[in-house]
N, C-alpha and C positions, 0 to 999 in steps of 0.2 A: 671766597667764603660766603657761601649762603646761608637760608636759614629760613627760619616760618615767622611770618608777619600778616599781625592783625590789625587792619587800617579800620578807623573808627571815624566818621566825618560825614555829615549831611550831605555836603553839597555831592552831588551824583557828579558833576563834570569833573571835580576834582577828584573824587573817589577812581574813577575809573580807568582817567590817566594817570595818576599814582599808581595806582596798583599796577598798571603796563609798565611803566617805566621800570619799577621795583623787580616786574616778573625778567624784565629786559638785564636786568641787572644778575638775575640768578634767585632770585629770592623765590619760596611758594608763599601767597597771599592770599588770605581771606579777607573778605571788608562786611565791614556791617556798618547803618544809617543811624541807628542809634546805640546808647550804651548798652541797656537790656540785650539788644541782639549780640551783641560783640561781646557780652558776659557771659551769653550761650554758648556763645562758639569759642569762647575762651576758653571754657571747661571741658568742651568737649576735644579740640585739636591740639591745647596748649602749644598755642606759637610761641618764638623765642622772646618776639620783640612787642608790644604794643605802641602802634601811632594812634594817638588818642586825641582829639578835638576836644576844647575844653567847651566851646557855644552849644553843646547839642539841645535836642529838643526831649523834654520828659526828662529824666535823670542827667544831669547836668555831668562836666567830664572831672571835677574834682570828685565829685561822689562816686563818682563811675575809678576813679583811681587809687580811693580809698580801697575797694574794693578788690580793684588788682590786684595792690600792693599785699594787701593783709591775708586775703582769702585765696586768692589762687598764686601768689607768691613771683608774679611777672613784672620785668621791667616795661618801663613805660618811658615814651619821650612823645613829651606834649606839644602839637600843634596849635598855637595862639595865633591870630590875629591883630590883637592887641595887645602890647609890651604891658599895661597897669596890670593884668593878669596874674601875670608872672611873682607878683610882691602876695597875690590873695594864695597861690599854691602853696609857698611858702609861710605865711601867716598860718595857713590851717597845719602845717608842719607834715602836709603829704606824703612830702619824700619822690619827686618825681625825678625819673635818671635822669632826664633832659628837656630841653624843650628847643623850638625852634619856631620862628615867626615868620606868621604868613605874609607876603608872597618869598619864596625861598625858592632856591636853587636845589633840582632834584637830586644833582652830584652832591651839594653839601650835605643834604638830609642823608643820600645814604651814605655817605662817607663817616655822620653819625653813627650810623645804625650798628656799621661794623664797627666803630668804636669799643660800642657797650657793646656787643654780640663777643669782640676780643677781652675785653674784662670778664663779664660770665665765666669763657671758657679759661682762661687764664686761674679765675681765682677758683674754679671745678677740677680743675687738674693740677692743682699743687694740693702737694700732700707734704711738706713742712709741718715742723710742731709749731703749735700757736703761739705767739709773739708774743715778749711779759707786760705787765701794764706799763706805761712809762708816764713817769710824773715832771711835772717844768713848773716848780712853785709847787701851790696848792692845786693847782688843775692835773686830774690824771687821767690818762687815756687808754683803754683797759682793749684795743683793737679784736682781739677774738671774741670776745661778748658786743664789740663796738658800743661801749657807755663810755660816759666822758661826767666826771663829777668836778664843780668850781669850791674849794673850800668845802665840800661834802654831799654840796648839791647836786642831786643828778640833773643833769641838762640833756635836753630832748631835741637830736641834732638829725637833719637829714641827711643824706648817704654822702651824697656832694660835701654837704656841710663839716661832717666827719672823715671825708678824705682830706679835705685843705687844713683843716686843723692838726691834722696825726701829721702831716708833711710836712707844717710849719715847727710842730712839736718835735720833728724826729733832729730840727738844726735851731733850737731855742739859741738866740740872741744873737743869729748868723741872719744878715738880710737875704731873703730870695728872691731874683729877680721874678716882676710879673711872667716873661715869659716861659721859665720855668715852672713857674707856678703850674702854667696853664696846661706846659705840656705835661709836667707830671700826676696831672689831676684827673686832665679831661682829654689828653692825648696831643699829638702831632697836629691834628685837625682844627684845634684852637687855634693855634698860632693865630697871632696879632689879633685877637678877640678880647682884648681888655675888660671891655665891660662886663661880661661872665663871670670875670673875678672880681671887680668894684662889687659887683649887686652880691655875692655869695661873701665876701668878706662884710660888707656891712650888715647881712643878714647875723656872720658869728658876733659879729660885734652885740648887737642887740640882744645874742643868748648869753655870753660870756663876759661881757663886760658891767661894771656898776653904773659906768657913766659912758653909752655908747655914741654919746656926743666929742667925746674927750678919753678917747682910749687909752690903756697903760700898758694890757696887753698884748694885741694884735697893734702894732704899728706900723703906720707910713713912713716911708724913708722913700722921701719924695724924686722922682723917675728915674729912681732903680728899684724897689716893689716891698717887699715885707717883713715884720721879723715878730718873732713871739719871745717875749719879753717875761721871766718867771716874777709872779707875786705871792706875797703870803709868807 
């Protein structure tokens, strides 16, 4: 399963053996050194997938995925360096499909890539009528518009963030184990990546809950994994 990818990242050594590897892999690759460039050529070739550098120089890689995201409508998975990163994509409520921390394993990253390259095509070629809202409490999850309201409030959830809640929502007061979780989420590929789910559970916590020190509804059911719990 190939596809087109736009590698986005300064450093020249790593650009260039990425991108071989990728092409070694079946992929066609463009790279650009900064976001402005990689925003050019995003518009112009529309790759499937963006590996995007969050350190770059001049337009920085949140801004550079804001832009993705909204304006030319492409999935992104963020190349970091450094894990505190990871909590500011989130804080600005980006929405990024993935990420993955530098130094990394070429097989893992693209073993990513066709992840989300399989979701795209998966959720392009289903032609199903759109699924009704479904309510657990006061919280309701509306998946064909993807909004999610707490007692009336709309909450501003990123894609990840709104896949693990509709999952936990679709078996309310049924625990799911982490590994589950992971694989239903984020694929086969996860497996035994816990942390992926600690950080995106505590992120819904902090939208969905009153007291995200002391949850009521996302809860631990400690090493066997989660359950969503209806309030209101």
């Amino acid at each position: 399963m190939g596809g087109r990818i736009l590698l986005i990242d300064d450093d020249d050594l790593l650009r260039r053996s990425l991108a071989f590897s990728l092409e070694q892999a079946g992929f066609e690759v463009h790279t650009a050194a900064s976001a402005e460039e990689g925003l050019a050529i995003a518009a112009r070739e529309r790759p499937d997938v963006v590996l995007l550098d969050i350190g770059l120089p001049g337009m920085d890689g949140l801004e550079a995925l804001r832009r993705f995201r909204e304006i030319l409508g492409l999935p992104v998975i963020f190349l970091t360096a450094r894990r505190r990163e990871l909590d500011e994509v989130v804080g600005l409520e980006l929405g990024a499909d993935d990420y993955i921390t530098k130094p990394f394993d070429t097989d893992v990253l693209i073993a990513r890539i066709r992840a989300v390259l399989r979701r795209l095509r998966s959720s392009s070629a289903a032609a199903s009528p759109a699924p009704s809202p479904l309510a657990v409490g006061d919280l309701v999850i509306d998946p064909a518009a993807r909004m999610v309201t707490v007692a009336g409030r709309s909450v501003s959830l990123t894609p990840k963030e709104f896949d693990l809640l509709y999952t936990l929502a679709l078996a309310p007061n049924r625990v799911l184990p982490t590994e589950t979780l992971l694989t239903q989420v984020w694929g086969a590929e996860y497996a035994g990546q816990s942390e992926t789910l600690y950080v995106h559970i505590r992120w819904l916590r902090e939208k969905i809950e009153e007291d995200p020190e002391h949850p009521r509804r996302i809860v631990t059911v400690r090493g066997v994994g989660y359950k969503l719990v209806p309030q209101g």
